[in-house]
C-alpha positions as CSV (number, residue, x, y, z in Angstrom):
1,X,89.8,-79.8,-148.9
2,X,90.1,-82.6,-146.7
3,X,88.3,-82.1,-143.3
4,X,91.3,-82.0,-141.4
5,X,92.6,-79.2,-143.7
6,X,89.8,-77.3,-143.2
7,X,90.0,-77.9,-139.2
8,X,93.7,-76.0,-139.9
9,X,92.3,-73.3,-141.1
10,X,93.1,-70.0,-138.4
11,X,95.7,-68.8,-136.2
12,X,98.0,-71.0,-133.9
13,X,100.4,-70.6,-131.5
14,X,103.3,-73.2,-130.5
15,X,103.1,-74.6,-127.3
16,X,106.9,-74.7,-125.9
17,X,106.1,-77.2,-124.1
18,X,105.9,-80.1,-126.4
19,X,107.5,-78.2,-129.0
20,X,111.0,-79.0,-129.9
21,X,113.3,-77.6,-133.0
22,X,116.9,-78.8,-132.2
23,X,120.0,-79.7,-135.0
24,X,121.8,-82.6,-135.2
25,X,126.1,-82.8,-136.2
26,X,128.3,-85.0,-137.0
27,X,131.1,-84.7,-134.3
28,X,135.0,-86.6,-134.9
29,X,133.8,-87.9,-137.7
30,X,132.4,-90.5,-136.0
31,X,129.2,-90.0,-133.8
32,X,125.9,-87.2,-134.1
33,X,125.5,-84.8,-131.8
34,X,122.1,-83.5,-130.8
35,X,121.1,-80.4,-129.4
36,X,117.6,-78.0,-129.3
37,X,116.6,-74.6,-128.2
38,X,114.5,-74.6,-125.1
39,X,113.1,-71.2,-125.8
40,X,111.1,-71.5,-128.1
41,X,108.2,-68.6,-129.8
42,X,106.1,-69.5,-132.9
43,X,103.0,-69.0,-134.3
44,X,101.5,-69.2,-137.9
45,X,98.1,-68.5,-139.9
46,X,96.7,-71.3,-142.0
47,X,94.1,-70.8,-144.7
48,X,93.7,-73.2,-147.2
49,X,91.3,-71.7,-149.0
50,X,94.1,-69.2,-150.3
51,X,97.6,-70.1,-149.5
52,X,98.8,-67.1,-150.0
53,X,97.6,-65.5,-147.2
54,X,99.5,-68.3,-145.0
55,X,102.1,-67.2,-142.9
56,X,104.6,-68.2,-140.2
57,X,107.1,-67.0,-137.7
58,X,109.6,-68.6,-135.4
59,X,112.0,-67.1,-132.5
60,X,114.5,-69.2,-131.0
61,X,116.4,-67.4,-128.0
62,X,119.9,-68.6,-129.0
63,X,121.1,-68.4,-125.2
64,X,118.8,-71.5,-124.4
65,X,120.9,-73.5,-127.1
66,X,121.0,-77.1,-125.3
67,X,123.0,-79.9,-126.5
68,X,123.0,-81.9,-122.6
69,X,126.8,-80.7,-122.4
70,X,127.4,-77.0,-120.5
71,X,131.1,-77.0,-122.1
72,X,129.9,-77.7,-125.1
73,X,127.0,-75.3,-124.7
74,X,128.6,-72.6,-123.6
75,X,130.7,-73.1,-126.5
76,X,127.8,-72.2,-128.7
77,X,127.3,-69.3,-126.7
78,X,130.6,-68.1,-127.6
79,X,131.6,-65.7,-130.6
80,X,132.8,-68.7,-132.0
81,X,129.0,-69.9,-133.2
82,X,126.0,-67.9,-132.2
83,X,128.0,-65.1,-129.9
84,X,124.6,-64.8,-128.1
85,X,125.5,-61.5,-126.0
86,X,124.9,-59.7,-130.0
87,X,122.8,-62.1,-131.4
88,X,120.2,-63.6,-129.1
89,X,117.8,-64.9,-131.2
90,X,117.4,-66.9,-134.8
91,X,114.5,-66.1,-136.8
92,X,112.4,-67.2,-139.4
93,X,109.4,-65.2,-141.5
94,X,108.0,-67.4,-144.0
95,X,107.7,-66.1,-147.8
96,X,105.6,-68.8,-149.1
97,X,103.4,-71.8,-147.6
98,X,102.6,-74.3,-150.3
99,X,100.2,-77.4,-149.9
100,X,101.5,-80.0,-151.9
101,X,99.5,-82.9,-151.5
102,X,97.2,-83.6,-148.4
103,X,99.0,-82.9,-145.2
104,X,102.1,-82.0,-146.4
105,X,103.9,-78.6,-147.0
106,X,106.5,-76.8,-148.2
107,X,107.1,-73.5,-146.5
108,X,109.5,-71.2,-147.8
109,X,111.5,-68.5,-146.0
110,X,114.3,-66.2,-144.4
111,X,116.4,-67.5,-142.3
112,X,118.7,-65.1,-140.7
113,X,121.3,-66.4,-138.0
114,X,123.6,-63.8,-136.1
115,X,123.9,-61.2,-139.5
116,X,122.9,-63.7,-142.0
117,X,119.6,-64.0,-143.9
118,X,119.1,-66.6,-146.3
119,X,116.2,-68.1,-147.6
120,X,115.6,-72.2,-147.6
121,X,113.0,-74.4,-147.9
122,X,111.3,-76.9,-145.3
123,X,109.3,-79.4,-145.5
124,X,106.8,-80.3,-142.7
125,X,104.1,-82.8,-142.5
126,X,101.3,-82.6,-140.4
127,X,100.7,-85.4,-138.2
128,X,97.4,-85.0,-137.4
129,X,95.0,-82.8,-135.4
130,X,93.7,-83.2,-131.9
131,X,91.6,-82.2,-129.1
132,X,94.4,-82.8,-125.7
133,X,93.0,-83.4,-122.5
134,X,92.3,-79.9,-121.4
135,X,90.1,-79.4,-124.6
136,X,92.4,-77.3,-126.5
137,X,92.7,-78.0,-130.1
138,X,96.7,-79.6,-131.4
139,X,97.8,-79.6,-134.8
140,X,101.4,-81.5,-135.0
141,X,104.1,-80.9,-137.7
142,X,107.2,-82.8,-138.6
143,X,110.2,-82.1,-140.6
144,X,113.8,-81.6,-141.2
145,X,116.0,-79.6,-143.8
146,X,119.8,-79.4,-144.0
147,X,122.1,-76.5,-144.4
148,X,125.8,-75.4,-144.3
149,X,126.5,-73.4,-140.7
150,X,129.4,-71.6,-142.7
151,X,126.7,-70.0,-145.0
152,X,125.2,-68.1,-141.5
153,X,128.5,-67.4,-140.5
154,X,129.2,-70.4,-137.8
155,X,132.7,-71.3,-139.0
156,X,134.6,-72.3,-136.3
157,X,136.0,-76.0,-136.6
158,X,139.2,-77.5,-135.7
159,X,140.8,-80.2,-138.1
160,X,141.6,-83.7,-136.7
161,X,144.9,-85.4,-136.8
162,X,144.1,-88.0,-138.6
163,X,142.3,-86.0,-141.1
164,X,139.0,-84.0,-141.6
165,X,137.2,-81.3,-139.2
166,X,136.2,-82.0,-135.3
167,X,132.1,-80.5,-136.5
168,X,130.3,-81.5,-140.0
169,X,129.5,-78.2,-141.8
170,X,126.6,-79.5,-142.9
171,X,124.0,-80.0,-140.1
172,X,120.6,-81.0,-140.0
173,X,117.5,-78.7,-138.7
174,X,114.6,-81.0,-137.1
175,X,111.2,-79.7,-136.4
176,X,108.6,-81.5,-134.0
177,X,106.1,-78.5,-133.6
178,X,103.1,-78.7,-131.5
179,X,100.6,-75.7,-131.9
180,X,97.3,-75.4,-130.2
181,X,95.0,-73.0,-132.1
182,X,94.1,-69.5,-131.1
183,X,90.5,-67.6,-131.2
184,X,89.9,-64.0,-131.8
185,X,90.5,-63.0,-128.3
186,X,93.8,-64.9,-128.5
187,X,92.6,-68.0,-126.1
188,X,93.1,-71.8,-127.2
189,X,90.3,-73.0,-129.1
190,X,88.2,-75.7,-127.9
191,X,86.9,-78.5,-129.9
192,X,83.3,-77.2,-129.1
193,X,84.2,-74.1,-130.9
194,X,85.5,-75.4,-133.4
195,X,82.1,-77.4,-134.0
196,X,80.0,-74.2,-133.4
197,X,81.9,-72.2,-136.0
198,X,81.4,-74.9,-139.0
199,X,78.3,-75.4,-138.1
200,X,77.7,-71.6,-138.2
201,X,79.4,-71.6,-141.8
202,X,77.0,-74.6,-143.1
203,X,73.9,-72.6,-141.8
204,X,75.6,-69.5,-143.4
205,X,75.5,-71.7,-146.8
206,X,72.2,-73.5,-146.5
207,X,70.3,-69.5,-145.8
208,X,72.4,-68.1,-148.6
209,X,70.8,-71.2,-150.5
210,X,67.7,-70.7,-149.9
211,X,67.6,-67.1,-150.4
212,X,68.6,-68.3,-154.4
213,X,66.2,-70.7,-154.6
214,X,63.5,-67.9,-153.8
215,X,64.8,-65.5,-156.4
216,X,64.5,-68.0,-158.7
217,X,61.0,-68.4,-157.8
């Protein structure tokens, strides 16, 4: 294990801040629209060790759906996409977190948007890991995955005169996560800590050593 995989080890919680998870749409045919979720929850558990025991959850309130357009936004408010008044909030519970080379990772999951839950695949990369300027450890991820809106139910399009549909069905998902990791008491870790507690583990290691070599003796 590389030494920043085992600095990933434990819980984390995203920092909404500096987090953004947005979507990107072809619009007319011609041009991308961009948009993002300002409320944003997520945390996840990391061990490396056994990846099994990795897990992740994400809330997005859909009501803070922002695409820099209130029409438009309010629009995706509507019944019409994510009808936020009886479905305010996507979610995602990962399945399965797999390591599949150093620092990068496919994490499997449900997906469920207004009634619909279907499982897909993301992969993230993680950028790197950080103490920030108020001592608080950051671990950042990157990634994006496409998926059809009609399979979650978001069907409404209008066609064009001069053919095809005013919104792509196909859309793009983009992840730029920024987590800041969590001790037992549920406060940010500081890089000191994080020091103390591998340093605990090596003297943990070296005692359990010795105390072999003197049955041996």
């Amino acid at each position: 294990m590389s030494e920043t995989g085992s600095a990933l080890n434990g819980e984390w919680e995203f920092d909404p801040a500096h987090t953004r998870i947005g979507f990107s749409a072809r619009h007319a045919m011609v041009t991308t629209v961009r948009g993002s979720f300002n409320d944003v929850e997520g945390h996840f558990h990391a061990d490396l060790d056994d990846m099994g025991k990795s897990t992740a959850t994400v809330r997005l309130k859909t009501a803070s759906v922002d695409t820099r357009n209130q029409q438009r936004d309010d629009h995706l408010r509507s019944a019409d996409f994510f009808d936020v008044e009886k479905w305010p909030e996507i979610l995602f519970e990962s399945t399965q977190i797999e390591e599949v080379q150093d620092n990068a990772y496919i994490v499997t999951g449900d997906l469920t948007i207004r009634d619909i839950t279907k499982q897909i695949t993301i992969p993230l990369e993680l950028m790197g890991i950080q103490t920030d300027a108020f001592g608080a450890l950051r671990a950042g991820f990157e990634g994006s995955r496409r998926i059809n809106r009609r399979d979650y139910g978001l069907e409404w399009n209008m066609p064009l005169d001069a053919g095809g549909l005013l919104v792509s069905e196909r859309i793009s998902l983009e992840f730029e996560i920024s987590a800041i990791k969590q001790g037992d008491d549920g406060e940010a870790v500081t890089d000191g800590e994080t020091d103390q507690a591998e340093n605990a583990d090596q003297g943990d290691q070296g005692e359990n050593a010795d105390q072999g070599e003197g049955h041996e003796g």
